[in-house]
C-alpha positions in Angstrom: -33.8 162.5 236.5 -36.9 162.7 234.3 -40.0 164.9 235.1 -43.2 164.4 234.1 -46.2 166.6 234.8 -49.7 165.3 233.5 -53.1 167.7 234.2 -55.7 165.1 235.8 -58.7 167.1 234.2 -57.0 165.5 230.7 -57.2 162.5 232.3 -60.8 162.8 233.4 -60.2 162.6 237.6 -61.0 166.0 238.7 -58.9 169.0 238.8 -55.7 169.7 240.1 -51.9 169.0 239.0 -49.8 165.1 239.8 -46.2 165.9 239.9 -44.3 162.8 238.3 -41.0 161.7 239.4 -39.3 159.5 237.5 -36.0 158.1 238.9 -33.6 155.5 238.9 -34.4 151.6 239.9 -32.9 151.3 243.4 -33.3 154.6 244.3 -34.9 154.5 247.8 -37.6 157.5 247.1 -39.0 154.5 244.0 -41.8 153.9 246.7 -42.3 157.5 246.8 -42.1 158.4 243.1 -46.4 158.5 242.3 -48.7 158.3 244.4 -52.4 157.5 242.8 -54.1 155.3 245.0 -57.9 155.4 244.3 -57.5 157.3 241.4 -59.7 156.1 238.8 -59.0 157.6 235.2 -60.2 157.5 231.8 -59.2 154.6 230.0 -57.3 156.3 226.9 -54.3 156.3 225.1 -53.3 159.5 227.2 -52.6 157.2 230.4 -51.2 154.2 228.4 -47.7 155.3 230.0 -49.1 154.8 233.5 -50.4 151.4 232.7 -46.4 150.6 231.2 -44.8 152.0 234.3 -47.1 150.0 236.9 -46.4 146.9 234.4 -42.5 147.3 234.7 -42.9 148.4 238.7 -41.9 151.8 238.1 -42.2 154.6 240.5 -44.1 152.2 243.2 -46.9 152.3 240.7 -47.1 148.1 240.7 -48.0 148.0 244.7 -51.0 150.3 244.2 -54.8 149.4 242.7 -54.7 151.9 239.8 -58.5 151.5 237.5 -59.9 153.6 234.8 -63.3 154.0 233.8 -64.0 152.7 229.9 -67.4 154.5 229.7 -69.2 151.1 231.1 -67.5 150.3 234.0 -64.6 150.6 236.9 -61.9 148.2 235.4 -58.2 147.7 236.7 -55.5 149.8 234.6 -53.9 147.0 233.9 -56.3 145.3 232.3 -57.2 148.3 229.7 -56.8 147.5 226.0 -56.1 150.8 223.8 -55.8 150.0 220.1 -53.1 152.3 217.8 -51.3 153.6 221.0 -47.9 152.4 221.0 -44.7 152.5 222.9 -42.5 154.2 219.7 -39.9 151.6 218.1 -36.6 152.6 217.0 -34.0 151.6 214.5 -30.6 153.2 212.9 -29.0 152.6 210.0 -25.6 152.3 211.7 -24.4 149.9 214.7 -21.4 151.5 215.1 -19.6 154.4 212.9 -16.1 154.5 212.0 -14.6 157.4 210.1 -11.6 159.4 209.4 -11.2 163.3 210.5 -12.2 165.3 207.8 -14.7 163.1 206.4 -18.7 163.6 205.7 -21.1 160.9 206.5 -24.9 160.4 207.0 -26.5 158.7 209.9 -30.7 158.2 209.6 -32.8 157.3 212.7 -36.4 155.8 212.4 -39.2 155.7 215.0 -42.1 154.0 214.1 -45.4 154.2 216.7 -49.6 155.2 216.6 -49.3 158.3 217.6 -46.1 158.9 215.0 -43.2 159.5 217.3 -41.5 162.8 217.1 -37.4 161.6 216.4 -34.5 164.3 216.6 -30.8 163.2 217.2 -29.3 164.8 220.8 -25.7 166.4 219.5 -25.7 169.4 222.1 -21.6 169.3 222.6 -20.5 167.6 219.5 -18.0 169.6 217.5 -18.5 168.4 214.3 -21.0 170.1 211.7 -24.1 168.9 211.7 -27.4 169.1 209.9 -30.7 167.3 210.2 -33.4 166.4 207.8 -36.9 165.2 208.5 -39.0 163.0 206.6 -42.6 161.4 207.1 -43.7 157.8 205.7 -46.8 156.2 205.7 -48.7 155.5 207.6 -46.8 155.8 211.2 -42.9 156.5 210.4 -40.7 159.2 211.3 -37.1 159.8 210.0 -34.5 162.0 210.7 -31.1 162.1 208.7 -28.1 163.5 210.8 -24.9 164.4 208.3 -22.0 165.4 209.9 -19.5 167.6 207.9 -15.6 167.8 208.1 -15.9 165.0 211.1 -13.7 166.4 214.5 -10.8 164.4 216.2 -12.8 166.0 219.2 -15.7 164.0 218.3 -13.8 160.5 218.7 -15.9 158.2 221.5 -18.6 160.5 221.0 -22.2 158.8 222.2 -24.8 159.8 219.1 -28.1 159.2 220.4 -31.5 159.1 218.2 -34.7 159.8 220.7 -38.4 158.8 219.4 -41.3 159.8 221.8 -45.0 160.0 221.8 -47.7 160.2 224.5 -47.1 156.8 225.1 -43.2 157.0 225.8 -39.9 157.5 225.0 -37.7 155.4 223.0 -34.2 155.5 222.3 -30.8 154.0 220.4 -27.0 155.1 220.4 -24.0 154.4 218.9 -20.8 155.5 219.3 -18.5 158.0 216.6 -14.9 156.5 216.2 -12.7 159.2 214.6 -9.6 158.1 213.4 -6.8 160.9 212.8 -2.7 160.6 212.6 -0.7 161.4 215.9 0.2 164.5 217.1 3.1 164.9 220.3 1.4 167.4 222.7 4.0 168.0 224.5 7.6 166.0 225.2 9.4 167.7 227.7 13.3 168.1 229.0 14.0 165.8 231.4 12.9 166.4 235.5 14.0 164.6 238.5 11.7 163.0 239.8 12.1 159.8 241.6 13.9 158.9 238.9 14.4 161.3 235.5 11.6 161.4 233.4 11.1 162.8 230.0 7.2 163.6 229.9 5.4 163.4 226.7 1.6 163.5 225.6 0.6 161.8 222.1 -2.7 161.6 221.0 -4.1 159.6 218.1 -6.7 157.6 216.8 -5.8 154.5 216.3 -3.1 154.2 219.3 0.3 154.9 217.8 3.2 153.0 218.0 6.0 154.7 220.1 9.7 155.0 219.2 12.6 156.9 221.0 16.1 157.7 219.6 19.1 158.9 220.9 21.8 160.2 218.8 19.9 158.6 215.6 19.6 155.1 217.2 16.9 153.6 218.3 16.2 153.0 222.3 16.7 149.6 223.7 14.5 149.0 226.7 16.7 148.3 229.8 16.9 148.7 233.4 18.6 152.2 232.8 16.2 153.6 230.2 12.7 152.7 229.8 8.8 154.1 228.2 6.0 154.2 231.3 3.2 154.7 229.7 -0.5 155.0 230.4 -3.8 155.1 227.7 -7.1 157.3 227.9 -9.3 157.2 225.1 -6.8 158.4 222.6 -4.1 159.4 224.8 -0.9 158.2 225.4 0.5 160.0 228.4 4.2 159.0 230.5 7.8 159.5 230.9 10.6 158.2 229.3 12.1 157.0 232.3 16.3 156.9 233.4 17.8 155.0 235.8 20.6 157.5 237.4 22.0 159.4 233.9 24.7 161.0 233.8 26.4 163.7 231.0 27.1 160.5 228.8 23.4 160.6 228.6 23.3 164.4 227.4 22.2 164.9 224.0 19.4 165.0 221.6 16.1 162.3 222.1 13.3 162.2 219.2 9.9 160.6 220.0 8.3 159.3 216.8 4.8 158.6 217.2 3.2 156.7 213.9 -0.1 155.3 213.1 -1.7 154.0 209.6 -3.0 157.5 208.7 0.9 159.5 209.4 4.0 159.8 211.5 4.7 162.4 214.3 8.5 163.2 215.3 9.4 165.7 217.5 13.3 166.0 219.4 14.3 167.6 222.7 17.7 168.4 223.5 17.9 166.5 227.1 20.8 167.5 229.7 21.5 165.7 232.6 24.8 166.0 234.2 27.6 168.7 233.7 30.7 166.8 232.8 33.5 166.1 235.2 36.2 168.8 233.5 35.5 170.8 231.0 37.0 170.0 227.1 39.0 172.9 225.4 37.4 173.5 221.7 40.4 174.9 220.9 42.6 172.2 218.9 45.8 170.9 220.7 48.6 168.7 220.2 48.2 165.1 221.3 51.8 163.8 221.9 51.8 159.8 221.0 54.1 157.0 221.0 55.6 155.9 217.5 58.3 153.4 216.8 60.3 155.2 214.3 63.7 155.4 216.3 65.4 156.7 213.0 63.1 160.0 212.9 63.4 160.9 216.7 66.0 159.3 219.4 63.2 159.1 222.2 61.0 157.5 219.8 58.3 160.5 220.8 56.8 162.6 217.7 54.0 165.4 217.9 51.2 164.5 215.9 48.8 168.1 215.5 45.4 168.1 214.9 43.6 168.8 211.4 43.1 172.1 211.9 46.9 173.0 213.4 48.3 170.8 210.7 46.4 173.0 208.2 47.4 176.4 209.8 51.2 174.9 209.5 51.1 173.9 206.0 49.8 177.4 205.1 52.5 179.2 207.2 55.1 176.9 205.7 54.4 177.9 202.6 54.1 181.5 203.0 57.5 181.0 204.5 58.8 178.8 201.5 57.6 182.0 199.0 60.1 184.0 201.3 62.8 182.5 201.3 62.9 181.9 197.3 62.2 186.0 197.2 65.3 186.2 199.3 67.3 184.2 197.5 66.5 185.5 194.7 67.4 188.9 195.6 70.8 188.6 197.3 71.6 186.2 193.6 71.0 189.6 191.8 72.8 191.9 194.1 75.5 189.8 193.5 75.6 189.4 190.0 75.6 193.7 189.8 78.4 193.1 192.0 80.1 191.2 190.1 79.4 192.9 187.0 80.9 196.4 188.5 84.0 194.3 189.7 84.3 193.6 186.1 84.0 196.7 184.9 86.5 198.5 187.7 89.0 196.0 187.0 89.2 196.6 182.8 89.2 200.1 183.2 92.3 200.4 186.5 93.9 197.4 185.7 96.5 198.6 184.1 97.4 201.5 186.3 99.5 200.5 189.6 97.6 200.0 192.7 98.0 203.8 194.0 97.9 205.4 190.5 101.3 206.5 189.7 103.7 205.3 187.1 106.5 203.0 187.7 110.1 204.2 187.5 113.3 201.8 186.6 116.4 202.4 188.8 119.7 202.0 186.8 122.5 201.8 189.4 125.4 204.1 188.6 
């Protein structure tokens, strides 16, 4: 809503103060908006507006006999002719602008009008850096040069809008910043029940990434089981990665990758749904299978270990092997001194009877 207050004594009616309410077509207070009835003013570019606003029917003003006085006579307001006091005309140098985040770039806005317009660009909540430069050209042209600096990803869809206004009016013109930028994942969350399981994620980027979800290092299939629900605003991608009734062959790690022309974003969640049904030792075991080597085992049944028992056996088995050589070994050269001391005992008694005494002969008599 747009307020307007004008002093009548500028106007040349009298004194006092006319409140001006400008609002919307179709509002139901339109017939209400000015009342000036029997007013009669000074014809002059100072009430040029009035005579525009009964011309397009605004505030009521086109059902009421508005005159002005041009220093001769009473003459209708609408039929008042004021030379060099124009409605201001606008133009920018840009119909739309497209840049990437990061990036500096110059926008000018012209208003052109007798009275020369006063021009500014309206950029109250934009996040970018911004500067303006004014410049006058001969003989009724204003221009202002808006440069933003290191553009914002905040700034995407915003509505730049160039404003020229004189006595006579206001004029304006907008176009709207597109900021592109790569993706970035807000947020992708562990899975929650919900009516079904949903792995919640938030992307944003500018142009709309492509999605991608994989499981174990494969890429998702769409099915009935598992499936993206997605929804867009502006530069958001917002949904769940939907199941259909998981269970613990569903546990493991899921990555979203998010990519556009300006980068790729990945992020991975470790997603558990379901507790399997009994619980797997992680200690190694020995599987018992069937083999058809009759000749090795008479049931036909042999004991196949694991890597790492089969590793922990050759290692004991030759640890035992180094043993038993050392034992060997040993008892050969006990029993070589043995024999050596045999040797020795029998050269030195041999010759001596068993119980050491010598042998008589018996002659008979």
């Amino acid at each position: 809503m747009v307020v307007v207050r004008s002093d009548i004594t500028a106007l040349g009616v009298g004194v006092g103060v006319i409140g001006i309410e400008m609002v919307p077509k179709g509002s139901p207070s339109l017939g209400q908006g000015m009342k000036l009835e029997g007013v009669v003013f000074n014809c002059s570019c100072s009430i040029r507006w009035i005579q525009l606003w009964q011309q397009r029917g605004e505030a009521g003003l086109h059902n009421q006999q508005l005159f002005c006085n041009n220093g001769v006579s009473k003459i209708p307001l609408q039929l008042m002719n004021i030379s060099q006091c124009d409605l201001p005309e606008i133009s920018v140098s840009h119909s739309n602008l497209t840049v990437i985040e990061g990036d500096r770039v110059t926008i000018t806005c012209n208003g052109s009008a007798v009275p020369v317009p006063e021009v500014d660009w309206t950029v109250g909540d934009l996040h970018s850096i911004n500067t303006h430069q004014s410049n006058q050209y001969p003989p009724n042209v204003h221009s202002i040069n808006l440069t933003l600096v290191n553009v914002s990803r905040d700034d995407n869809s915003f509505m730049l809008t160039c404003i020229a206004e004189n006595i006579v009016g206001m004029t304006n013109a907008s176009i709207q910043l597109s900021v592109q930028f790569p993706p970035v994942i807000i947020k992708f969350e562990e899975p929650q029940k919900l009516h079904d399981t949903c792995m919640m994620f938030t992307v944003r980027a500018h142009p709309l990434p492509t999605l991608r979800w994989y499981y174990k290092g494969e890429e998702i299939k769409t099915n009935d089981y598992v499936r993206p629900d997605v929804v867009v605003f502006q530069d958001n991608l917002e949904g769940c990665l939907m199941f259909k009734n998981p269970t613990h062959h569903n546990n493991g790690n899921y990555t979203l990758e998010a990519s556009n022309f300006l980068g790729v974003a990945v992020k991975t969640v470790y997603a558990h749904f379901l507790q399997p049904p009994f619980d797997v030792s992680p200690t190694p075991t020995a599987i018992p299978t069937m083999t058809h080597r009759p000749e090795e085992d008479t049931f036909g049944v042999s004991v196949v270990f694991s890597p790492e028992i089969e590793s922990t056996y050759m290692k004991y088995n030759e640890v035992s092997q180094e043993h038993m050589v050392s034992i060997a070994v040993g008892l050969a050269g006990f029993a070589c001194v043995l024999l050596v001391v045999m040797f020795v005992l029998i050269n030195k008694y041999g010759r001596r009877s068993k119980f050491g005494m010598k042998a008589t002969l018996l002659v008979p008599k």
